[in-house]
mmCIF file of the N, C-alpha and C atoms, coordinates in Angstrom:
data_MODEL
# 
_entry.id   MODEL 
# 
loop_
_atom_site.group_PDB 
_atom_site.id 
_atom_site.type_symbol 
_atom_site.label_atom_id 
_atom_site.label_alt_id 
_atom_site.label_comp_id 
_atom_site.label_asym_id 
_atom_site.label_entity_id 
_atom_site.label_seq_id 
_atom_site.pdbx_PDB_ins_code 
_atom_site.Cartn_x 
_atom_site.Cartn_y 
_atom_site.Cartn_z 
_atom_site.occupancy 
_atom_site.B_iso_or_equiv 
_atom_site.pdbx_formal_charge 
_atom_site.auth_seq_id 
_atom_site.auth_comp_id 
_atom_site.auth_asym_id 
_atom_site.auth_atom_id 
_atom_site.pdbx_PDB_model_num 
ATOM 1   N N  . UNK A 1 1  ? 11.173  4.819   -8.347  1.00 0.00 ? 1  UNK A N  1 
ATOM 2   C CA . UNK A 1 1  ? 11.693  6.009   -8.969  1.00 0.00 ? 1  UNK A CA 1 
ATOM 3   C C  . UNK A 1 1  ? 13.220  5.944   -8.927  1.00 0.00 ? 1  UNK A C  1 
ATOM 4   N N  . UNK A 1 2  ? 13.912  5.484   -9.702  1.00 0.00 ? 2  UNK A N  1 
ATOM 5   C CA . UNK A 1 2  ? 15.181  5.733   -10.010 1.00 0.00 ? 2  UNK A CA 1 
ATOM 6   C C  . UNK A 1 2  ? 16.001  6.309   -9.595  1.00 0.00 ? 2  UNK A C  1 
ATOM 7   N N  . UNK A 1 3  ? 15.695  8.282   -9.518  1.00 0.00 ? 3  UNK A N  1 
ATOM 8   C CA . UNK A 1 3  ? 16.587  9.156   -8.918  1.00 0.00 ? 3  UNK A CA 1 
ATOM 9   C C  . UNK A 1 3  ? 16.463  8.345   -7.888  1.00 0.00 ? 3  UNK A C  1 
ATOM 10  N N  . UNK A 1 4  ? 15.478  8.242   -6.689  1.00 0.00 ? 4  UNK A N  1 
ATOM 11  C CA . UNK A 1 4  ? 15.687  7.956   -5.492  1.00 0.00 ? 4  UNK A CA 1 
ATOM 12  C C  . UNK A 1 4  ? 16.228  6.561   -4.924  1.00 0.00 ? 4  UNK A C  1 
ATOM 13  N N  . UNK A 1 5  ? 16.675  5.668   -5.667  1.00 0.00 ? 5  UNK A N  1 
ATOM 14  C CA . UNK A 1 5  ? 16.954  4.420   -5.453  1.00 0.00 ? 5  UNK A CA 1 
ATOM 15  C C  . UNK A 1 5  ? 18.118  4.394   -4.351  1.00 0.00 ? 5  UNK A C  1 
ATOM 16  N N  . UNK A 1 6  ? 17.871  4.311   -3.643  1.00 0.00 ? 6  UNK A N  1 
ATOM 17  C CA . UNK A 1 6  ? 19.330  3.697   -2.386  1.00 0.00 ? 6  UNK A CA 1 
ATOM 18  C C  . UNK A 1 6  ? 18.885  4.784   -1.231  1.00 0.00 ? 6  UNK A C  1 
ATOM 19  N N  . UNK A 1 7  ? 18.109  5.709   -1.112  1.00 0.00 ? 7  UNK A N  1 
ATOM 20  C CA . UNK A 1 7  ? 17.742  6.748   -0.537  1.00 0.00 ? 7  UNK A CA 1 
ATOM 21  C C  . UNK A 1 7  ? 17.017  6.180   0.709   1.00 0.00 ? 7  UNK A C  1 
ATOM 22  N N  . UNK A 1 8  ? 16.071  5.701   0.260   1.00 0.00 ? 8  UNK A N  1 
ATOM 23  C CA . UNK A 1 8  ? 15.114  4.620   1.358   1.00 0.00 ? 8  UNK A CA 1 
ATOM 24  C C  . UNK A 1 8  ? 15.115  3.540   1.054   1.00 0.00 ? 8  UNK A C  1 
ATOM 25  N N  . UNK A 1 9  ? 14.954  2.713   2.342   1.00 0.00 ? 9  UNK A N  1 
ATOM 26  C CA . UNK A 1 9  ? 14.929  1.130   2.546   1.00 0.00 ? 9  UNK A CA 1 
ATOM 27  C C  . UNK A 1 9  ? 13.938  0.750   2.529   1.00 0.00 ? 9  UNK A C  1 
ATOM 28  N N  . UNK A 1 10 ? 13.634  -0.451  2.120   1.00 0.00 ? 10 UNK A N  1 
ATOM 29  C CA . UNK A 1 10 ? 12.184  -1.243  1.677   1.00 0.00 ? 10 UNK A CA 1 
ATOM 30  C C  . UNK A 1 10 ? 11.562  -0.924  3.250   1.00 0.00 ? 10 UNK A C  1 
ATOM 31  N N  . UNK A 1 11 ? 11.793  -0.905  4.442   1.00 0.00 ? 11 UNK A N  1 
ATOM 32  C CA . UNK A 1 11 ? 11.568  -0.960  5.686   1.00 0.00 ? 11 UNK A CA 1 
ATOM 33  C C  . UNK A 1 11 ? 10.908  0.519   5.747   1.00 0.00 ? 11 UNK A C  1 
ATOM 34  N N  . UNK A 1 12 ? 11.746  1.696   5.337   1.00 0.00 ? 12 UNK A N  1 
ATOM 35  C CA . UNK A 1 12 ? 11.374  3.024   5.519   1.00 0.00 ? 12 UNK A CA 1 
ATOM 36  C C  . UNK A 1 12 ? 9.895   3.728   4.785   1.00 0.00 ? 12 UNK A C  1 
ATOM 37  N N  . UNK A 1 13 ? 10.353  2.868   3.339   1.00 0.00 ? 13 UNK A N  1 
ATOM 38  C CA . UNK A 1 13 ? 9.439   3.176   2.645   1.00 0.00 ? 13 UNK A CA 1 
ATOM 39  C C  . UNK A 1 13 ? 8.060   3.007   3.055   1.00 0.00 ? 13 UNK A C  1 
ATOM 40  N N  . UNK A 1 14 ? 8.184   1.297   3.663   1.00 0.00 ? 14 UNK A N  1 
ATOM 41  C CA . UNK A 1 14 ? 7.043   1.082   4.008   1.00 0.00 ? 14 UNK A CA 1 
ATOM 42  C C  . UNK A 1 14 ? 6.453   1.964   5.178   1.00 0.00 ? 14 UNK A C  1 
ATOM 43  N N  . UNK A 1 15 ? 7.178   1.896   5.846   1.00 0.00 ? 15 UNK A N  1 
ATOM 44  C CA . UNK A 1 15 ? 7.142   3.511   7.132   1.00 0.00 ? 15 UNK A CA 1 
ATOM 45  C C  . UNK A 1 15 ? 6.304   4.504   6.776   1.00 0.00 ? 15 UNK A C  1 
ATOM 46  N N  . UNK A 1 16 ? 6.706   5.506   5.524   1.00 0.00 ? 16 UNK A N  1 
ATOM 47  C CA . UNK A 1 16 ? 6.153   6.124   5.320   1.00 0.00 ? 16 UNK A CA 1 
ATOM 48  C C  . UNK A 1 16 ? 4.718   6.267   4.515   1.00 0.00 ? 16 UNK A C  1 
ATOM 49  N N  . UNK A 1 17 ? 4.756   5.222   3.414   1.00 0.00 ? 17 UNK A N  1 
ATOM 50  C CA . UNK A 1 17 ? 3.079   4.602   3.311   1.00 0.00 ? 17 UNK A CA 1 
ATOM 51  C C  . UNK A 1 17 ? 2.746   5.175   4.349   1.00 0.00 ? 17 UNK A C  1 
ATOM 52  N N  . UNK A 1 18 ? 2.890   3.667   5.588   1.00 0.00 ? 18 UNK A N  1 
ATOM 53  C CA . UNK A 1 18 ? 1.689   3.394   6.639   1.00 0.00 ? 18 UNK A CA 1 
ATOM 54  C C  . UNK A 1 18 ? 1.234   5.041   7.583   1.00 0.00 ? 18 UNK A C  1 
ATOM 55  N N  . UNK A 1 19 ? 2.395   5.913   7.291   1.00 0.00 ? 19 UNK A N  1 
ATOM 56  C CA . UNK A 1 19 ? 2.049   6.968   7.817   1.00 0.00 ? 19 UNK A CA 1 
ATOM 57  C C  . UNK A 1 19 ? 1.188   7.641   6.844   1.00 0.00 ? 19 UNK A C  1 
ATOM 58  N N  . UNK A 1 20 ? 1.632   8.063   5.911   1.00 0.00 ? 20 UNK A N  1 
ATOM 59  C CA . UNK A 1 20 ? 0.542   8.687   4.937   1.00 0.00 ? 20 UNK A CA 1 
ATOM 60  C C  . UNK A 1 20 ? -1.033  7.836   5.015   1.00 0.00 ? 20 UNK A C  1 
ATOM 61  N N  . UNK A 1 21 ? -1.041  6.864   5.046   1.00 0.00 ? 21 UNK A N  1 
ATOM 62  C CA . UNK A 1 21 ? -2.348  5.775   4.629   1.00 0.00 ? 21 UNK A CA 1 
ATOM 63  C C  . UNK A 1 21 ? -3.109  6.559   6.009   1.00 0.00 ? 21 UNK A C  1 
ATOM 64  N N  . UNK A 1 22 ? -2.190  6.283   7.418   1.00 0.00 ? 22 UNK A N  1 
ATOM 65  C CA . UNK A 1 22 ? -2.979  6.555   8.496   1.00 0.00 ? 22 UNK A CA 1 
ATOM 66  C C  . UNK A 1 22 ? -3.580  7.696   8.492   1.00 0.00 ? 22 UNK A C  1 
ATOM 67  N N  . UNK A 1 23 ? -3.272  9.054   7.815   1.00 0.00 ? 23 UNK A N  1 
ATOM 68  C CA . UNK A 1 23 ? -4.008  10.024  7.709   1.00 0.00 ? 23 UNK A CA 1 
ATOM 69  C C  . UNK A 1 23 ? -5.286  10.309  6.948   1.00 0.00 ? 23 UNK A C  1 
ATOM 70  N N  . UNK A 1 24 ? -5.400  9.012   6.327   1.00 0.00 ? 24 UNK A N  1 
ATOM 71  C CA . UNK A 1 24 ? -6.385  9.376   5.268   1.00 0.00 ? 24 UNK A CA 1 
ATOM 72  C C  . UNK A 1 24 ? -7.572  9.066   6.383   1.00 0.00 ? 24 UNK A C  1 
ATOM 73  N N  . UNK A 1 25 ? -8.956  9.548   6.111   1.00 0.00 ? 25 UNK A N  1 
ATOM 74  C CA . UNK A 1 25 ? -10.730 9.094   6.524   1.00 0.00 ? 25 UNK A CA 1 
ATOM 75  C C  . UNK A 1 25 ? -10.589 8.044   6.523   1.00 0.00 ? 25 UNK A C  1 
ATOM 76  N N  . UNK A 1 26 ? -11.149 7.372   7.786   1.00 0.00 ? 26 UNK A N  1 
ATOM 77  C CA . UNK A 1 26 ? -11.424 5.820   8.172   1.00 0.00 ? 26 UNK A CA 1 
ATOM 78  C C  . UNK A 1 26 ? -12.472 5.274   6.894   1.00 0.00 ? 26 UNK A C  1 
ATOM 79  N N  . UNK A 1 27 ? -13.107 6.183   6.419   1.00 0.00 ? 27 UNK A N  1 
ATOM 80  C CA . UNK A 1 27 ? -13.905 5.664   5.486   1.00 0.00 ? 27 UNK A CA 1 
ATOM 81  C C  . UNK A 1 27 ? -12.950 5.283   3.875   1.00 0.00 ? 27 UNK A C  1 
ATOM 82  N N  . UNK A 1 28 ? -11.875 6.307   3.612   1.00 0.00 ? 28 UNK A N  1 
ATOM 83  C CA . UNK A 1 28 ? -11.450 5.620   2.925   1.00 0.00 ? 28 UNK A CA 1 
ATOM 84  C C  . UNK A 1 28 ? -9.980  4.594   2.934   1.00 0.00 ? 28 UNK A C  1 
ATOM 85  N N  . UNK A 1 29 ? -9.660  4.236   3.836   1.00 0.00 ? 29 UNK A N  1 
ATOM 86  C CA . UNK A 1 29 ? -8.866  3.542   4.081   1.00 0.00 ? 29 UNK A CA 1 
ATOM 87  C C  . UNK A 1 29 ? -9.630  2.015   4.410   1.00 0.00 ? 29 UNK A C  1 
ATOM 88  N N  . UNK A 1 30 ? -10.530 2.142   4.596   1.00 0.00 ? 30 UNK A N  1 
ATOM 89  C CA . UNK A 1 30 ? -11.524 0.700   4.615   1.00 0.00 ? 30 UNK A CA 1 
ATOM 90  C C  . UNK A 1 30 ? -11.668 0.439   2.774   1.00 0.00 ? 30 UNK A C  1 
ATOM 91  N N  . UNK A 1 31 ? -12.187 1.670   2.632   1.00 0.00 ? 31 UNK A N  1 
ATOM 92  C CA . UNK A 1 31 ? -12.171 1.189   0.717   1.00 0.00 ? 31 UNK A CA 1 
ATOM 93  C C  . UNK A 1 31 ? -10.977 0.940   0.045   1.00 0.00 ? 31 UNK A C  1 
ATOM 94  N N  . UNK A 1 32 ? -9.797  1.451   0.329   1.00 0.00 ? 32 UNK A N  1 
ATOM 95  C CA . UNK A 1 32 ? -8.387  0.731   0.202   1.00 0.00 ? 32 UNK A CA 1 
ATOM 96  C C  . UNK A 1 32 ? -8.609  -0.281  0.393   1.00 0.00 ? 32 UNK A C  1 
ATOM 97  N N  . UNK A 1 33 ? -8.325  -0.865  1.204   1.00 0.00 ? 33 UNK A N  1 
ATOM 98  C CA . UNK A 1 33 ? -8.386  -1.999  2.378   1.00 0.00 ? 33 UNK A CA 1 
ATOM 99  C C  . UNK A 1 33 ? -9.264  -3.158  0.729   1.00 0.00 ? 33 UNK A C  1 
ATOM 100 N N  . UNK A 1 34 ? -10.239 -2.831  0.933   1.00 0.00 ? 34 UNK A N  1 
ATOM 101 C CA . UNK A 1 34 ? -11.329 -3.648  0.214   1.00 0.00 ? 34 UNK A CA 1 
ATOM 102 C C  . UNK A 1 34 ? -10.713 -3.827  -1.058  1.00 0.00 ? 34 UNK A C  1 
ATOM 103 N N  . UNK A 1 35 ? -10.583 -2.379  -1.766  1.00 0.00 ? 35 UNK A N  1 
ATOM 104 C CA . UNK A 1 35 ? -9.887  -2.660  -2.861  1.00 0.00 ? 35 UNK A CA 1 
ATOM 105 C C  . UNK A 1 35 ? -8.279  -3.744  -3.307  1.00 0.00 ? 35 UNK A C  1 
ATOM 106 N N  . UNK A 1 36 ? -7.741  -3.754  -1.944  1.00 0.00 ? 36 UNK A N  1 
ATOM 107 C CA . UNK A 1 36 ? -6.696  -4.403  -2.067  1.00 0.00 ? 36 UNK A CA 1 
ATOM 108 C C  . UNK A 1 36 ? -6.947  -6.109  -1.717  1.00 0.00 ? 36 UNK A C  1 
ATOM 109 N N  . UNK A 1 37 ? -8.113  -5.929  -1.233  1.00 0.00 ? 37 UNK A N  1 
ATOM 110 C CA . UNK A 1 37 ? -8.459  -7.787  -0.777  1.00 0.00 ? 37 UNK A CA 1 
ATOM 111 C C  . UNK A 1 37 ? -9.324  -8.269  -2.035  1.00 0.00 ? 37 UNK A C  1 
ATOM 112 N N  . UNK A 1 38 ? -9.908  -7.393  -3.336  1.00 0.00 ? 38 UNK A N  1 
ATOM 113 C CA . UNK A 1 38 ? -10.469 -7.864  -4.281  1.00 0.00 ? 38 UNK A CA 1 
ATOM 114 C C  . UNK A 1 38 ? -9.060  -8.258  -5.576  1.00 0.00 ? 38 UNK A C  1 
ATOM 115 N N  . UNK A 1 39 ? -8.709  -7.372  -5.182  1.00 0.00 ? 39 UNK A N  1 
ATOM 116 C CA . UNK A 1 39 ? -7.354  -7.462  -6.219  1.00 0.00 ? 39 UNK A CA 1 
ATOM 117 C C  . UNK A 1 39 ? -6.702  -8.886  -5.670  1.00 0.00 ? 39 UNK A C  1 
ATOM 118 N N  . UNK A 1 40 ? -6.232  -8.861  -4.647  1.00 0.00 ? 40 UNK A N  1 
ATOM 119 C CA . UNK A 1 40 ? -5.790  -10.086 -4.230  1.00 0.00 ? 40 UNK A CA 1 
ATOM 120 C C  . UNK A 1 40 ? -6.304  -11.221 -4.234  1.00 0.00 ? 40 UNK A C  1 
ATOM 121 N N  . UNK A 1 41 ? -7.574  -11.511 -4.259  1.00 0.00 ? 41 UNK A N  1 
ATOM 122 C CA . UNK A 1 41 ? -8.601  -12.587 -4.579  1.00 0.00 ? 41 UNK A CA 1 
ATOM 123 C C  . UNK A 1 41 ? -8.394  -12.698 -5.757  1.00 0.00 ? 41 UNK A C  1 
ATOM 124 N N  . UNK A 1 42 ? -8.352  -11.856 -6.657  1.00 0.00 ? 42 UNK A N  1 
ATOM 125 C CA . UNK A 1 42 ? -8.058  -11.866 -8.136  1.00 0.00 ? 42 UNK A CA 1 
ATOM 126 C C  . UNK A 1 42 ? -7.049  -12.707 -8.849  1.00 0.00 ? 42 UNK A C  1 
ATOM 127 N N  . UNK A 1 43 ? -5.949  -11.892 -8.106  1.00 0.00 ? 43 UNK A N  1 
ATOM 128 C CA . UNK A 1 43 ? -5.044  -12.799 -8.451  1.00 0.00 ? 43 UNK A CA 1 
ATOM 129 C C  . UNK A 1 43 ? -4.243  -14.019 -7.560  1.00 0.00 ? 43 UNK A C  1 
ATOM 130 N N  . UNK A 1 44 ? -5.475  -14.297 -6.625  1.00 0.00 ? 44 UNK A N  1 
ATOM 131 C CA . UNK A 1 44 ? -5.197  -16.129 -5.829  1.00 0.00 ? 44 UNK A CA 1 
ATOM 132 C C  . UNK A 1 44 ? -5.423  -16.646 -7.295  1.00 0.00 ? 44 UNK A C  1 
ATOM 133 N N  . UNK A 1 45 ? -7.272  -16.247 -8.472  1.00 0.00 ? 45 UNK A N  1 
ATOM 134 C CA . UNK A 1 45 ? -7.711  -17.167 -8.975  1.00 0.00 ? 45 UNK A CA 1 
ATOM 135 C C  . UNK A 1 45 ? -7.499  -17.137 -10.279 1.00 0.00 ? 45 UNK A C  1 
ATOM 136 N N  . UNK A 1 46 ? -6.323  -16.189 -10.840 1.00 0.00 ? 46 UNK A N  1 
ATOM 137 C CA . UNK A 1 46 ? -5.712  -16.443 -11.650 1.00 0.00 ? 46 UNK A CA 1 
ATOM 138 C C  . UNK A 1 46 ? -4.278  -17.510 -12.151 1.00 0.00 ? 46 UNK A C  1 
ATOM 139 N N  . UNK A 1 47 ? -4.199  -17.816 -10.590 1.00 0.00 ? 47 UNK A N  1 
ATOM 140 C CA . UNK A 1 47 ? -2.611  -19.021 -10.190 1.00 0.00 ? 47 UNK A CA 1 
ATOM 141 C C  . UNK A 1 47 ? -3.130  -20.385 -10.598 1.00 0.00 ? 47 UNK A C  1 
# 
């Protein structure tokens, strides 16, 4: 997001993800989780 550019650091940002993520249901943070290791398989076998 533009407006906010220089505001937070790639470091902070990530900060705050991992805080938001941690609040979510263990149930869906496993389906994250999954969703992000299919995507990534995806694109190993598109290289």
């Amino acid at each position: 997001m533009p407006a906010f550019e220089g505001v937070l650091t790639d470091k902070e940002i990530v900060a705050v993800l991992s805080f938001i993520k941690a609040q979510w249901p263990e149930q869906v943070r496993q389906r994250h989780d999954e969703m992000n290791r299919r995507f990534q398989q995806r694109q190993e076998a598109a290289e």
